[in-house]
N, C-alpha and C positions, 0 to 999 in steps of 0.2 A: 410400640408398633412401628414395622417399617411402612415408609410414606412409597411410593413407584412413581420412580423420575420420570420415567416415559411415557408424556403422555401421547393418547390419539389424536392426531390432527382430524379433523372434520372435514377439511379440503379434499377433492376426488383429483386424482389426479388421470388425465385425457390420452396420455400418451399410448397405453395401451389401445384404448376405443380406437382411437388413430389410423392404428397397425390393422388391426383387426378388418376397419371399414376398407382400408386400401389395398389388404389380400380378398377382399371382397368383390372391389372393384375390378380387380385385374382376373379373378373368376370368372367371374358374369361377363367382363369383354372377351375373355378367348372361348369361351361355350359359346357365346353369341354368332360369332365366328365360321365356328365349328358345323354349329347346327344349319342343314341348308331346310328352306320349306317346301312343305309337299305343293307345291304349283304348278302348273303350265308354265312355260315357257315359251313367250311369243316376244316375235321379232314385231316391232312396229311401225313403218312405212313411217319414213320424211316427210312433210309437205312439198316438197320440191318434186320435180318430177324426173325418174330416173330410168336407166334403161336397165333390167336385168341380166345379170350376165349368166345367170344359171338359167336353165330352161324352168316355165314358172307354169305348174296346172292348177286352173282357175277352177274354186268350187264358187257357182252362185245359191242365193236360195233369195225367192221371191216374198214377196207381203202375204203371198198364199201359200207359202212352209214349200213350196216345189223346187227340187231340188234340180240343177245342171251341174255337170264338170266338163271339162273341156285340158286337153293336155296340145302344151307348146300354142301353135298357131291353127289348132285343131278346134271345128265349129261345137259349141257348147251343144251337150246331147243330155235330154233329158234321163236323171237317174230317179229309183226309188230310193229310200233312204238308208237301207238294209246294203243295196250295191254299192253305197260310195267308199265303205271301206275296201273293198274286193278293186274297186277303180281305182283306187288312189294305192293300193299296195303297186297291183300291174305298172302305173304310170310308174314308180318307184322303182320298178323292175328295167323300165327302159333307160332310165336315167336316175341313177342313188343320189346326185347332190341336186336335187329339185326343190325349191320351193312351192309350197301350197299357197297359194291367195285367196283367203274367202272376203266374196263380198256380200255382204248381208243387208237388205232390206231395212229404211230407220224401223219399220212396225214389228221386227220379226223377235219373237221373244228370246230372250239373254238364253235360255236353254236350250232353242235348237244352233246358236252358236258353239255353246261349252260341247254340244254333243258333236260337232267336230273339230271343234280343239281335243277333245278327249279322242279320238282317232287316232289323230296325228302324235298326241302325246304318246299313246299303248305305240305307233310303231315307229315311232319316232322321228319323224317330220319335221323339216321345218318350217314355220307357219307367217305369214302374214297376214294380219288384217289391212284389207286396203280399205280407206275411207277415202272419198270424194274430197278433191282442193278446195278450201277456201274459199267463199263466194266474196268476190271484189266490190267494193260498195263505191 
C-alpha cells in the first residue's frame, strides 16, 4: 500500500477573510457616500445675533396653530393655512434668494412645523428655524 505524504494541515489560514472584509469595507464606505437621504434641509440659526443679508419672510404660527407671514420689513398679516404656500411662492417671486424664517410657538405640534418645512422643500426654499437666545442666568 502507498502511504500519502501530504498531509492536511487543520490550521485555517486568515488571509483570504482579510481581503475579503477589507473590499467590504471600502464598499460599504463609498455607497455610504454616494447615497444622499431623503430629508429636508434646514439651515439653523447661530445663537449669536446676526443681520441678514438676504431679504428674509417671516412665517409665524401661534399656540393656536394661526398662521402670519410677513415679507422684508412688511407687517405680519394674518394667513389660512392652504395661502401660505401661494404667499411664499409670490414672496419668492419678488426676490429668488430669500430666506424663510419660521417661528414656531414651544406648544405647536412638530407636524404643523414639518408642514412647512415640506413647502419650502417641494419649492425649494431656504429655511430657517429661528429659536429665541439663550435665557442669561
Amino acid at each position: 500500500m502507498l502511504k500519502r505524504r501530504n498531509k492536511i494541515s487543520p490550521a485555517f489560514s486568515m488571509a483570504s477573510m482579510t481581503d475579503v472584509i477589507f473590499l467590504l469595507l471600502i464598499f460599504f464606505m463609498i455607497t455610504s457616500t454616494v447615497v444622499s437621504p431623503n430629508a429636508i434641509k434646514v439651515l439653523l440659526p447661530q445663537g449669536k445675533q446676526q443681520t441678514s443679508a438676504k431679504p428674509l419672510t417671516r412665517v409665524i404660527i401661534d399656540k393656536d396653530l394661526n398662521y402670519f407671514a410677513a415679507f422684508g420689513n412688511e407687517k405680519e398679516q394674518a394667513l389660512a393655512e392652504e395661502d401660505l404656500t401661494f404667499f411664499l411662492q409670490s414672496s419668492a417671486l419678488k426676490e429668488p434668494e430669500m430666506y424663510i424664517a419660521l417661528y414656531a410657538d414651544e406648544s405647536v405640534p412638530y407636524r404643523e412645523i414639518v408642514k412647512v418645512l415640506n413647502i419650502a422643500n417641494e419649492n425649494q426654499f431656504k429655511m430657517v428655524l429661528a429659536t429665541r437666545p439663550p435665557e442669561k442666568k
